[in-house]
SEFIBA-222638 format. One record per atom (N, C-alpha, C): x, y, z. Coordinates in steps of 0.2 Angstrom, whole numbers, plus 5000, padded with zeros to 4 digits. Layout:
N
XYZ
...
//
This chain:
184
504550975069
504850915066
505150935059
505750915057
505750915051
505650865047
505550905041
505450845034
505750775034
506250765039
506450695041
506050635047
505950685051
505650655055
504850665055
504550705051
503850705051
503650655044
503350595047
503150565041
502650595040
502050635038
501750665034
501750705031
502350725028
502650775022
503050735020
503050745013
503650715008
504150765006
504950755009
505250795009
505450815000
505650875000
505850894990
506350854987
506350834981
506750814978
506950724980
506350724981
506450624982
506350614976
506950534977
507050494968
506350484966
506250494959
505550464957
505750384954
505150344956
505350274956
505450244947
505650234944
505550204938
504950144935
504750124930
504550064928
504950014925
505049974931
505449934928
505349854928
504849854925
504349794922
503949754925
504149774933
504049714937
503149694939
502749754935
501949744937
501849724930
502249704926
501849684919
501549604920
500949614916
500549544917
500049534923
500149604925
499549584933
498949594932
498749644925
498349664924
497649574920
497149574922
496649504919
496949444924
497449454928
497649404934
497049384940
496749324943
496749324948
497049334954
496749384960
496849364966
497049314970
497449304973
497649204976
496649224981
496549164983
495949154987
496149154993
496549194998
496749175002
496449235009
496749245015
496549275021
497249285023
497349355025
497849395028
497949415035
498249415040
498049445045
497949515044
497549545048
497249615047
497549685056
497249715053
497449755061
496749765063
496149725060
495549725064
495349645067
495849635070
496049585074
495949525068
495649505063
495349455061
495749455054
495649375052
495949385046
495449385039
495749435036
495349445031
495349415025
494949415021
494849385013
495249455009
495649415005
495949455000
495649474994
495249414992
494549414986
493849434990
493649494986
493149524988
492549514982
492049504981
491349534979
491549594978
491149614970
491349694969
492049724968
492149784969
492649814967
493049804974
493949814974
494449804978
494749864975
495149904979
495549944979
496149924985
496849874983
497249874985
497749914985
498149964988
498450004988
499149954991
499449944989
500349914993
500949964994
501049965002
501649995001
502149975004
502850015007
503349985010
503149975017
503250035021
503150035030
503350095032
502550075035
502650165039
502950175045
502950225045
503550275050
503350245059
503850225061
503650215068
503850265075
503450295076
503750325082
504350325087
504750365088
505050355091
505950315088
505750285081
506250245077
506550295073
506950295071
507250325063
507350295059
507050305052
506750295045
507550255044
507450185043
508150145041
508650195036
509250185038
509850225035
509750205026
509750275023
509750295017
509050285013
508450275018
507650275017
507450355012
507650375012
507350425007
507750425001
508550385000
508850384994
508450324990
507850294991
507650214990
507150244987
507250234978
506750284976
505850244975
505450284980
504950254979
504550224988
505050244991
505150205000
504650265002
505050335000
504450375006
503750375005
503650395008
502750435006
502050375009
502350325014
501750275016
501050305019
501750365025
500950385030
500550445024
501050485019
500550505015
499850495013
500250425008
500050405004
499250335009
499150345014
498650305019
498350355021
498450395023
498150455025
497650485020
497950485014
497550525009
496950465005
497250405007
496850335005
495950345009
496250365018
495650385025
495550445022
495650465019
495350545020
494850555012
495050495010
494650495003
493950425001
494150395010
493650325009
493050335007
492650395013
491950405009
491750405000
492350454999
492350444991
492150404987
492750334988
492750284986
492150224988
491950224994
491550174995
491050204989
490750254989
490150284984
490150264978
490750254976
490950244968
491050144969
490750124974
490650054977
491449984976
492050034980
492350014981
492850004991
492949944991
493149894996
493949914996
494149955001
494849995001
495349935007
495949935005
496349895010
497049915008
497349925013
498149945012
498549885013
498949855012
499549805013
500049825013
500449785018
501149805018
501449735021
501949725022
502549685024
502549685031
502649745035
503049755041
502649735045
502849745050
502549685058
502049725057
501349665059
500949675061
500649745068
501049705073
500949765080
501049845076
501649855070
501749925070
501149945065
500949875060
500349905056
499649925061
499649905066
498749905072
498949985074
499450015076
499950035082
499650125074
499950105069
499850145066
499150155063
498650115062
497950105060
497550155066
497850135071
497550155077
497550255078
498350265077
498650315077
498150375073
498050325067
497950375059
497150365061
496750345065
496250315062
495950315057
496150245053
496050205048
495450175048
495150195044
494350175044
494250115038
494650065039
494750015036
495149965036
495349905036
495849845040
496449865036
497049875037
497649875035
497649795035
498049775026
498149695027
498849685031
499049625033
499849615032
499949565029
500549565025
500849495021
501549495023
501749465029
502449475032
502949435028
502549365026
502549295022
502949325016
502749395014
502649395006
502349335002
501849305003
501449275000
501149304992
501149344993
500849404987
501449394980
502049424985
502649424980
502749364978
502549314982
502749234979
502249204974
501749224974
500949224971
500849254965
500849324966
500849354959
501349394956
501849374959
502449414958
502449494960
502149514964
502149594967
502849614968
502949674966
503949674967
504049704972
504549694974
504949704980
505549724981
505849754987
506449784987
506649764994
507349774994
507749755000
508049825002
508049855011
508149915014
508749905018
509049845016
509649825019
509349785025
508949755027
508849735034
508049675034
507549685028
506849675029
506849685021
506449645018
506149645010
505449675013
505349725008
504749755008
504349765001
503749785000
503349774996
503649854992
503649844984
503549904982
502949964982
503050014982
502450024980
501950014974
501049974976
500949974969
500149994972
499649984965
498949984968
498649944963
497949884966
497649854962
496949874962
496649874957
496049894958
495949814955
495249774957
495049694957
494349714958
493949674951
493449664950
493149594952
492849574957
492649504957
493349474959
493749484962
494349424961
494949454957
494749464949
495049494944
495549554944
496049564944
496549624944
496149674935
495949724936
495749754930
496349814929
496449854934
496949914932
497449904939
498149914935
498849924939
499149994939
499250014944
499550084944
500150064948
500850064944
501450054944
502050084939
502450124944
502750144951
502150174953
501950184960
501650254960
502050304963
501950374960
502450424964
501950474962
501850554963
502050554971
501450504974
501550494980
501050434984
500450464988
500750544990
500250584991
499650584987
499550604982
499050634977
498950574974
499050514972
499350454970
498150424969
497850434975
497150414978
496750454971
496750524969
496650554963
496550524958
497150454956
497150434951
496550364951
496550324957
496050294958
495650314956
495450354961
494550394959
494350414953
494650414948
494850434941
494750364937
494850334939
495050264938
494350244939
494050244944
493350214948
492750224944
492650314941
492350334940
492150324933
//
């Protein structure tokens, strides 16, 4: 496969995303009190008890599809299957350090379960197809020509509480390091 087709490498020389304002103010914010649909069948609470590690991205790669046209010129767009992969590959970590890991994204549910199932995700992928989030606490977003999708961002919530915003995040691979840094 190459670098185009294999969502789990980040090809060279991808745009690095900017900051460009859109997470200011999230930090001391509550959580909406709401429930998402999940890809563990059930809908989940977005307000946890304890620590929350929301990780938001755009949309991963779906089998057999090509990555919408000019998806790697969209600074910030690749890196999802990474950037969850390395979230599953790091869960044990974080629960120790007493944190509740969820991924979110926009895109259809089925492709979110389809991929959870794939990657085995040892944790519920949220969805907000509604963008409820982006209407609530202003979570930024982008347009791929065809579907608005979530930017990439990460919330770490104490109680409800938004305490630390990581915004842009790049690379999205290595991206989990910062967390744990973060947790610790």
């Amino acid at each position: 496969m190459s670098s185009a087709s294999n969502w789990h490498e980040l090809p060279a020389n991808l745009p690095v995303p900017e900051d460009d304002g859109a997470a200011e103010g999230l930090e001391g914010r509550e959580l909406p009190d709401l429930e998402l649909a999940s890809t563990a069948g059930e809908p989940e609470p977005l307000r946890t008890d304890g620590t929350l590690v929301l990780y938001v991205y755009p949309a991963t790669g779906v089998p057999g599809q090509p990555l919408p046209e000019g998806w790697d010129d969209i600074p910030g767009a690749r890196g999802c299957t990474p950037e969850n992969c390395s979230f599953r590959d790091h869960a044990a970590e974080l629960a120790k350090l007493g944190a509740t890991v969820r991924g979110l994204a926009a895109q259809d549910l089925g492709e979110q379960r389809d991929f959870a199932e794939r990657e085995r995700m040892p944790y519920p992928l949220l969805n907000d197809a509604e963008l409820v989030l982006a209407n609530e606490l202003g979570l930024p977003t982008f347009s791929d020509g065809r579907r608005t999708l979530y930017k990439r961002i990460t919330l770490i919530a104490r109680d409800g509480r938004i305490e630390r915003v990581f915004y842009p995040v790049f690379p999205p691979d290595t991206h989990v390091s910062d967390v744990l840094a973060a947790l610790r």
